[in-house]
C-alpha positions in Angstrom: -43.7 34.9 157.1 -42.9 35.4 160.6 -45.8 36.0 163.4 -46.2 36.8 167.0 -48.9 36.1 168.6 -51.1 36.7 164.9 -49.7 39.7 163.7 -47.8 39.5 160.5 -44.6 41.3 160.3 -44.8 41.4 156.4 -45.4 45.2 155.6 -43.3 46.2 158.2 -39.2 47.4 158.4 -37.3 44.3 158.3 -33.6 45.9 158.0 -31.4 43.7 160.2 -28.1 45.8 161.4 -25.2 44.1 162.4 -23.4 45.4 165.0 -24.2 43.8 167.7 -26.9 46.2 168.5 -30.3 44.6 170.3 -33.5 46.1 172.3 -34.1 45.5 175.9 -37.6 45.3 176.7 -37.0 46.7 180.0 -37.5 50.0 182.1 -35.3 48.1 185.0 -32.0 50.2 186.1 -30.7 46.7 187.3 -30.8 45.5 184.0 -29.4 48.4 182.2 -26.7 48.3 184.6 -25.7 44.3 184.0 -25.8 44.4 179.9 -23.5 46.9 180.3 -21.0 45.3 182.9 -20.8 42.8 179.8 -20.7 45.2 176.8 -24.1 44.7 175.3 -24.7 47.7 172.8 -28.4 47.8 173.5 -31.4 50.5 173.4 -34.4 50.5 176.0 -37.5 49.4 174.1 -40.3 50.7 176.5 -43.5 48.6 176.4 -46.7 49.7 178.1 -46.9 48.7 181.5 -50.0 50.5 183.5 -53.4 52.6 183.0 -54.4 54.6 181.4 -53.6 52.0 178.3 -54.3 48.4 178.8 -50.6 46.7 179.8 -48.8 45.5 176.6 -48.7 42.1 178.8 -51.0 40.6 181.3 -48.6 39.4 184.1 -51.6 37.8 185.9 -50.6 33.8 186.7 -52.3 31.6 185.3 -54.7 28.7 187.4 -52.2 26.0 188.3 -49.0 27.5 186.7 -46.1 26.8 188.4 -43.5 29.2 188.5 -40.8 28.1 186.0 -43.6 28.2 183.4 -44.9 31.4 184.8 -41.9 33.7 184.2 -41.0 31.9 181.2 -44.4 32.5 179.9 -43.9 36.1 180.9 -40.2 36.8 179.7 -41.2 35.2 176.3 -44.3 37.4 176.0 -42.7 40.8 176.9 -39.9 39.7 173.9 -42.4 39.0 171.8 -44.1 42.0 172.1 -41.1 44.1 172.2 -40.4 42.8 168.8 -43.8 43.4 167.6 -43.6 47.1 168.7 -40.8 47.8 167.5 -41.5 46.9 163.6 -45.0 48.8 164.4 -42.9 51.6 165.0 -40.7 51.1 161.7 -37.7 50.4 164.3 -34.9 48.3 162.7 -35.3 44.4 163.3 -33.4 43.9 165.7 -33.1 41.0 168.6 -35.1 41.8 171.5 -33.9 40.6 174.9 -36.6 40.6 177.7 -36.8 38.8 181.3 -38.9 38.1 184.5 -38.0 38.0 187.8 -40.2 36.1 190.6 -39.3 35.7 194.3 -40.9 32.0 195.3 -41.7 30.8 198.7 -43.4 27.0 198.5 -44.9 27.6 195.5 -46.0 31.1 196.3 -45.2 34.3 193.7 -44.3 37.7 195.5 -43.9 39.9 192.7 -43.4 44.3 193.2 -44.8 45.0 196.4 -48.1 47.9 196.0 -47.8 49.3 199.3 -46.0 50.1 202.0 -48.3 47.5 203.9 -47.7 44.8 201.2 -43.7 45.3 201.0 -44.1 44.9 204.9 -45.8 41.9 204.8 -44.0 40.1 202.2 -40.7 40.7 204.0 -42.1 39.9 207.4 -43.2 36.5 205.5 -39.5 35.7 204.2 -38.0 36.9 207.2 -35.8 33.9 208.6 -36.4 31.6 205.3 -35.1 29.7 202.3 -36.7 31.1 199.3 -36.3 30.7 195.5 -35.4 33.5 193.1 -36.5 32.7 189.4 -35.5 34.9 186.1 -36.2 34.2 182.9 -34.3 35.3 179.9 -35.9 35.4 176.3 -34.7 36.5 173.2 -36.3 36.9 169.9 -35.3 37.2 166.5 -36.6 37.1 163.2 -35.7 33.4 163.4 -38.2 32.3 166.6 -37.7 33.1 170.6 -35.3 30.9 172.8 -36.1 31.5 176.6 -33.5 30.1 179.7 -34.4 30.4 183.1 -31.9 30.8 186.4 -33.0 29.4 189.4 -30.9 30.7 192.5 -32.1 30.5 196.6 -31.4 33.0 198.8 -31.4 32.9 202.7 -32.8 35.6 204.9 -32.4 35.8 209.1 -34.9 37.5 210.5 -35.4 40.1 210.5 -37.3 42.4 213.3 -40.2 44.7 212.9 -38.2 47.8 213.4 -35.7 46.5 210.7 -38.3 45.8 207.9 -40.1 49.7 209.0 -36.9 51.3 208.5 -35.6 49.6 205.0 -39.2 50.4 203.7 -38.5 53.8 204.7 -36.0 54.0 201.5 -37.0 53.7 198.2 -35.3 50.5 196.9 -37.9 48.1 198.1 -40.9 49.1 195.5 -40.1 48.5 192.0 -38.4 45.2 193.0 -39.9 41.5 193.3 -40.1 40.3 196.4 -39.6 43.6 198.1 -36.2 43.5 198.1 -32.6 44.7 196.4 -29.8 42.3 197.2 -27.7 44.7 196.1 -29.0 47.5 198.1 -29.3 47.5 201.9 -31.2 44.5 202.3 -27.7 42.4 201.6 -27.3 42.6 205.3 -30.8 40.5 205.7 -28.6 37.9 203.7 -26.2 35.2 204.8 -26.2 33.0 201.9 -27.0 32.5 198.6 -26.7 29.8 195.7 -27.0 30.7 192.3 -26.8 33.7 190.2 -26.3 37.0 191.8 -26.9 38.5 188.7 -29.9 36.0 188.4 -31.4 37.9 191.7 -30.5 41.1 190.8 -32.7 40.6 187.6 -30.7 39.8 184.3 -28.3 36.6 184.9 -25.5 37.3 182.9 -24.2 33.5 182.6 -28.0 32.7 180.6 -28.2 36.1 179.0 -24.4 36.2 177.2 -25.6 32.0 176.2 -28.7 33.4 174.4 -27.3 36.7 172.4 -24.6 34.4 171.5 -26.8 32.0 170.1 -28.7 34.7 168.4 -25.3 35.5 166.7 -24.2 38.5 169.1 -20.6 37.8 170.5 -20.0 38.7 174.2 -16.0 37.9 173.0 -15.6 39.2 169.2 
C-alpha cells in the first residue's frame, strides 16, 4: 500500500488515466509557460501556501542543510503533497510534477523577496557577483518519487542604486527567488550564464522532460 509521509492512499480514487495528462504543483506563470513550450498536457494542482491555513509545506531550511538537499527536500515534499491532495480530493491518480528554485551566494539562500527593502537588499548583495541558481524537479507516482536537480551560475555587473530602485519599481521582482526574472528586465543585469536558462527561469526542461519520461509520459510519442 502506497504512503506519503503516513497517510494511506487505500480508500482513496486510484484511477490512473493515460494520456499523458499530470498535475503541476505550482501557482508559478514561469512554469506554466515552460511545460507548455514542451507539450505537457498538465492541470495546476494548487497547494496551500500562506495564513490563514497552516502552509501545506514548511519551506523553512533546516540547521546545516546545504542547498542541494534543501530544494530537493522541498521539490520532493511539495510532490508529495500534491499527490496526497489530490486523492483527498477524489482527483484521478495522476503523476505530480513539483520543483524549487533557490538563488545561492556562498552557501547563502535568497528565496522571494518580502519587501521592497528585502528585494533591495538582496540585489544590492548580488550586484557585481557569481552566484548559483538551483531547481529541483520531482515527480511522483503511484510507484515512489524521483527528484533531479539543475545547478546553473549566473553573472551579475553591478548594478547602481538608481538601477536596483527603478527595476523594483515593476512588479517582476516579488514572486521570484532571488529577486529577480532573467527573463524579464533584469536580463540586462546579466552578462553570462552557464547552465539551464530554463533551470533559472524555474522548471529546467532538459531534467523535467528526463523525469516524465521515466514516469512513462513521452515528450516524443
Amino acid at each position: 500500500m502506497a504512503t506519503s509521509r503516513g497517510y494511506p492512499f487505500r480508500n482513496f480514487c486510484t484511477v490512473t488515466l493515460t494520456d499523458g495528462r499530470i498535475y503541476l504543483a505550482s501557482r508559478s506563470p514561469r512554469r506554466f509557460e515552460l511545460l507548455r513550450q514542451i507539450g505537457v498536457n498538465f492541470e495546476p494542482l494548487l497547494l496551500r501556501e500562506a495564513l490563514p491555513r497552516q502552509a501545506d509545506v514548511d519551506e523553512i531550511r533546516l540547521a546545516d542543510e546545504n542547498p542541494i538537499d534543501y530544494v530537493s527536500r522541498i521539490a520532493r515534499a511539495k510532490a508529495e503533497m500534491g499527490r496526497l491532495r489530490a486523492l483527498q480530493r477524489r482527483l484521478a491518480d495522476l503523476p505530480v510534477l513539483a520543483a524549487d528554485t533557490a538563488v545561492v551566494l556562498r552557501d547563502r539562500i535568497f528565496g522571494k523577496p518580502k519587501s521592497f527593502a528585502d528585494a533591495e537588499k538582496m540585489l544590492g548583495t548580488l550586484s557585481g557577483q557569481t552566484h548559483q541558481v538551483l531547481t529541483a524537479v520531482a515527480v511522483t507516482t503511484q510507484n515512489g518519487t524521483h527528484v533531479r536537480v539543475s545547478a546553473s551560475t549566473v553573472r551579475f555587473r553591478d548594478i547602481g542604486e538608481r538601477e536596483i530602485r527603478s527595476y523594483l519599481a515593476g512588479t517582476e521582482a516579488y514572486d521570484k527567488a532571488g529577486g529577480y526574472a532573467i527573463q524579464g528586465i533584469a536580463a540586462v543585469f546579466i552578462p553570462e550564464i552557464a547552465g539551464s536558462y530554463s533551470g533559472v527561469m524555474g522548471l529546467p526542461l532538459f531534467e523535467t522532460a528526463q523525469l516524465l519520461e521515466e514516469s512513462g509520459i513521452p515528450i516524443f510519442s
